[in-house]
C-alpha positions in Angstrom: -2.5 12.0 -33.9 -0.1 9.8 -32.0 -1.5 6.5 -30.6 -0.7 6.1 -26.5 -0.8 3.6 -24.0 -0.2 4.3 -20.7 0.4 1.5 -18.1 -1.9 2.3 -14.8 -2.4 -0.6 -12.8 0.6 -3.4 -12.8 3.0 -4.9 -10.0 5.6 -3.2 -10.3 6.5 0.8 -9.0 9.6 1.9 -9.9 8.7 5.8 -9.6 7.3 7.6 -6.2 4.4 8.5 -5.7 2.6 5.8 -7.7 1.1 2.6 -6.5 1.6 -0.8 -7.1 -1.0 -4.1 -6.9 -1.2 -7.7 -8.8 -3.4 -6.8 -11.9 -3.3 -4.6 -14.8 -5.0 -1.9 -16.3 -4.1 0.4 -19.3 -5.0 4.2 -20.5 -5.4 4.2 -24.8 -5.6 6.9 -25.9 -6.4 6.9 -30.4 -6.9 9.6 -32.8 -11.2 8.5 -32.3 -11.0 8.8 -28.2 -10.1 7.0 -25.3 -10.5 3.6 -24.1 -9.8 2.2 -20.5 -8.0 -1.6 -21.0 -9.0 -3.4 -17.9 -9.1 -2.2 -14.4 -6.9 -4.0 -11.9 -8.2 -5.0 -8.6 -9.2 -1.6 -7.4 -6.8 -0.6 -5.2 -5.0 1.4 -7.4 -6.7 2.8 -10.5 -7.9 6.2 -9.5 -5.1 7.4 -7.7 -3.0 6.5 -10.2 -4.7 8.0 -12.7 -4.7 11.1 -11.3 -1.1 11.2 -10.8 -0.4 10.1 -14.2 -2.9 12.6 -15.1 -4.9 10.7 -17.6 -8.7 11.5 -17.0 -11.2 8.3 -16.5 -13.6 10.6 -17.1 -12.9 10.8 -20.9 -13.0 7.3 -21.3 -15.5 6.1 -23.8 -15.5 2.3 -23.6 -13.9 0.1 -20.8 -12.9 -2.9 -22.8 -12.0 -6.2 -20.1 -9.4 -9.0 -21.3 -10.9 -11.5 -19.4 -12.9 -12.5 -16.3 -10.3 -12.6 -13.6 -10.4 -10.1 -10.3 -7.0 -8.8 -10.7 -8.7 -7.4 -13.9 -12.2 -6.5 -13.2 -11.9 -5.4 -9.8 -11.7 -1.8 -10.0 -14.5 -1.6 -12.5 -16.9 -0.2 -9.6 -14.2 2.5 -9.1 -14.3 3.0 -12.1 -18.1 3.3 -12.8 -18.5 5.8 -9.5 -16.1 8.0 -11.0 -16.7 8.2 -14.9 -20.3 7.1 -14.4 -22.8 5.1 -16.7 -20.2 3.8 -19.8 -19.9 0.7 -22.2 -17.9 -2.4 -21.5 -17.0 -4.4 -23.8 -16.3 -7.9 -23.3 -17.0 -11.8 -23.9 -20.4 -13.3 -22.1 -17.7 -15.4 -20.6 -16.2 -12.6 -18.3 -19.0 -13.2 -16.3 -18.3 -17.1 -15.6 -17.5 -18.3 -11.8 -13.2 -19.0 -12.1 -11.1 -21.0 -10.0 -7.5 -21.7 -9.8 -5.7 -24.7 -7.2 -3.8 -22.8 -4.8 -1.7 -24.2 -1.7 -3.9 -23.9 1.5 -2.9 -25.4 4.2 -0.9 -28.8 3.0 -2.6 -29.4 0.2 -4.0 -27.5 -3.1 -7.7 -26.6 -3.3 -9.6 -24.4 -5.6 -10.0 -20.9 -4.9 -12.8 -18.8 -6.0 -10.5 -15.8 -8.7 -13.9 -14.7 -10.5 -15.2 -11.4 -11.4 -16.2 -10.5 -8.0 -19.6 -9.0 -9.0 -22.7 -10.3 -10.6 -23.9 -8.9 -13.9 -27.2 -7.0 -12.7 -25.0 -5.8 -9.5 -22.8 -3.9 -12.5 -25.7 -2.9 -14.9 -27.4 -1.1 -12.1 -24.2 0.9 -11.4 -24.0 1.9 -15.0 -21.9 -1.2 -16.9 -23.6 -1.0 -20.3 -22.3 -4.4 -21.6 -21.6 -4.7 -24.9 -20.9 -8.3 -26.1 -18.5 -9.6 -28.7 -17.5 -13.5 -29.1 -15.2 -12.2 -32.4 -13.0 -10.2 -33.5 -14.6 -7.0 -33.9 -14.2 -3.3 -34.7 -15.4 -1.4 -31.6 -14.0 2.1 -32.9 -11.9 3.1 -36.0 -8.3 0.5 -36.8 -9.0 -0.2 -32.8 -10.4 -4.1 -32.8 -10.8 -6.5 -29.5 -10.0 -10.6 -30.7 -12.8 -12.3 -29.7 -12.1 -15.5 -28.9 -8.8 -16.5 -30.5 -8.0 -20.0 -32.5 -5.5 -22.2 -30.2 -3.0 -23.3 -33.3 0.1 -23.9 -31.5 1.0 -26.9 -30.2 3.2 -25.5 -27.3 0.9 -23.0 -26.2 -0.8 -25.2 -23.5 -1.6 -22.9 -20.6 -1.6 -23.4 -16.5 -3.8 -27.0 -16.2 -4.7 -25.3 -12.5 -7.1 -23.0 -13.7 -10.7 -24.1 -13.6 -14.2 -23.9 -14.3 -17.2 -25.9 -12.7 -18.8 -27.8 -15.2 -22.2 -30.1 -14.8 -21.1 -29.9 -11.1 -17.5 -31.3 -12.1 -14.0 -29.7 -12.2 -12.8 -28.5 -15.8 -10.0 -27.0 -17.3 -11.0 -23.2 -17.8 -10.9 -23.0 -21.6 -10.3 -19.1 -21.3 -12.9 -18.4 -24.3 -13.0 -14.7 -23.2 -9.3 -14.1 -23.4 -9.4 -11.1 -25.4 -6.5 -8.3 -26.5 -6.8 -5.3 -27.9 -5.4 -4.5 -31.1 -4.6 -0.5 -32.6 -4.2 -0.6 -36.2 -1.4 2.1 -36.5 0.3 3.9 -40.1 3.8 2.0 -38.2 1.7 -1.7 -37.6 0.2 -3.2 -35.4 0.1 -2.8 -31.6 -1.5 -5.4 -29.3 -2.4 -4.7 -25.9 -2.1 -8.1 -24.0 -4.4 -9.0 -20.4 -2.7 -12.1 -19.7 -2.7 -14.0 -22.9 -4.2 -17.3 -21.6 -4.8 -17.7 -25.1 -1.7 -18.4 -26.4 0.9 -15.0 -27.1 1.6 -16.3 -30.8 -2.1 -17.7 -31.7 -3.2 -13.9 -30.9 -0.3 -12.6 -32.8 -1.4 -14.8 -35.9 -5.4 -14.5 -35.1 -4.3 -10.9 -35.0 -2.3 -10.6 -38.6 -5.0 -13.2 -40.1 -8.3 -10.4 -39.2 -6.5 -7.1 -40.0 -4.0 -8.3 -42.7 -1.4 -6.5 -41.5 1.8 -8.2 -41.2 3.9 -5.7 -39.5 3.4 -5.7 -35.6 4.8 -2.6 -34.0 4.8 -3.5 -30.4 3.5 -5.8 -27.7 2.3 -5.0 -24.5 1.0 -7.0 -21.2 0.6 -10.0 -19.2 2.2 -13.6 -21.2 1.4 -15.8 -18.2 4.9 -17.7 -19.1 5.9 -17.2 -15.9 3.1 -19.9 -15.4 3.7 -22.1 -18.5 5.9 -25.1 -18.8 9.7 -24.1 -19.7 8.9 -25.9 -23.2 6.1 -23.1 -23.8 9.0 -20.1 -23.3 11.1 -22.0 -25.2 9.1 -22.1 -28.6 7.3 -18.6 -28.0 11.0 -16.7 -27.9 11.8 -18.7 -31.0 8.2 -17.9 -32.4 8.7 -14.4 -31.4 11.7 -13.8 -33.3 10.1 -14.0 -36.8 7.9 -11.3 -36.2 10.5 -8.8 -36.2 8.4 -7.0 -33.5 9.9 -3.2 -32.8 9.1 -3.2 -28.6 8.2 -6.4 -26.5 7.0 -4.6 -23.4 6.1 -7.6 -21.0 4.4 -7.6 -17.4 2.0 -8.5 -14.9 1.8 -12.5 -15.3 5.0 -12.7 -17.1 6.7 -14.0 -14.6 10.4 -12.5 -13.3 12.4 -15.2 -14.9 11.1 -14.8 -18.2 11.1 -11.7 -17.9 14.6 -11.9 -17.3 15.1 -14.3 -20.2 13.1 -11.8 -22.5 15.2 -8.9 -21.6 18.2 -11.1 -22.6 16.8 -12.5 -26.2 15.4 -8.9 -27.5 17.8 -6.6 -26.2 17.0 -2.9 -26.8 13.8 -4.3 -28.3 12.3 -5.1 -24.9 11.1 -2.9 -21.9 9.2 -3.5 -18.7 5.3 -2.7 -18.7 5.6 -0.9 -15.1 3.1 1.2 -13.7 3.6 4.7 -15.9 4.9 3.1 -18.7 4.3 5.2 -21.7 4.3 3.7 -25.1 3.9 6.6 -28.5 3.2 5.7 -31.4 3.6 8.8 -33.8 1.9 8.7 -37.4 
């Protein structure tokens, strides 16, 4: 059976009748059923869905990449349509986020959390399933856990925080997870934002499966957010990997985006909402 993402929630609209919003949510279908990658905000799953006509309703597990609204807000959406359903994800999804954002003339933290408590979820039919490693959660399909931070260029945005002891803290993203199909042509590694690091989960992810060959990439970088260094040393990273399809979006960020497009050629494409990616057997 062919392996099958389909991009649902993202930025960007090039085609009518869809809709766009800031977040990200995917369709994957496998050859053992389908799983729902995120959710967006909310604004957009359902009708997108329908247009795209991929059925929520089939969807075994919802699996989140990590705790932020722009991924976890349409999860109530998404419970009132497909009902009760597991959801798999780090303990840390759950954690109270922040990220320094002008207001006014000066920065202050704003509140960029899941925007729902956990028994507010449970009681609308969230079944949480937790996983702090890399784990199998249905046959060659595997989410990270929480990923080793190797690199030394991989650094992150300093502005997004946690509240620690009653103190400001750098978030440390523990629940940044991706979502890796082990496929008969690689791998292929479904991407929320990569807060992580894009080339520690490409190593974490060749070090757990031992599979070398990485088919394609898909999802949010955050480099559009990242110091120039950080692109830099990724690109060149990148290049070793030999990876068939960079698909980028969401966080990426327009001007490496732009720079992406340039490096890989034919081997990159835009992650826009109704972007299909097939992987035959």
């Amino acid at each position: 059976m062919t392996w099958k993402i389909t991009v649902l929630c993202e930025n960007t609209v090039p085609t009518p009748g869809l809709l766009g919003e800031h977040g990200f949510a995917a369709y994957v279908e496998t050859p053992a059923g389908n799983l729902l990658f995120d959710t967006g905000q909310g604004f957009t799953l359902i009708q997108n869905s329908l247009r795209l006509q991929k059925d929520l309703r089939q969807v075994s597990q919802l699996v989140l990449s990590h705790g932020h609204f722009d991924h976890t807000g349409g999860m109530l959406a998404f419970l009132g349509l497909h009902g009760p359903c597991d959801v798999v994800a780090h303990p840390d999804v759950l954690l109270e986020r922040f990220r320094m954002m002008p207001m006014g003339p000066e920065e202050k933290p704003v509140s960029i959390g899941i925007p729902w408590k956990e028994a507010y979820l449970t009681t609308r039919g969230a079944r949480f399933k937790w996983h702090t490693s890399f784990a199998e959660i249905a046959p060659n399909v595997y989410v990270s856990g929480e990923v080793p931070r190797k690199t030394s260029f991989e650094t992150g945005d300093p502005k997004f925080l946690i509240k620690q002891n009653g103190e400001w803290a750098p978030d440390p993203f523990l629940d940044d997870y991706s979502l890796i199909l082990k496929t008969s042509r690689g791998l292929v590694i479904l991407l929320g934002c990569a807060h992580a690091g894009l080339i520690n989960i490409l190593e974490h992810a060749i070090a757990q499966t031992g599979e070398e060959r990485i088919h394609s990439i898909i999802g949010g970088t955050h480099l559009g957010f990242s110091a120039q260094t950080q692109l830099d040393h990724t690109i060149s990273a990148l290049k070793k990997y030999r990876v068939e399809l960079l698909a980028t979006s969401h966080c990426t960020g327009q001007r490496p985006i732009a720079r992406l497009a340039a490096e890989f050629g034919d081997g990159f494409a835009f992650a826009h909402v109704g972007f299909i990616l097939a992987v035959l057997p």
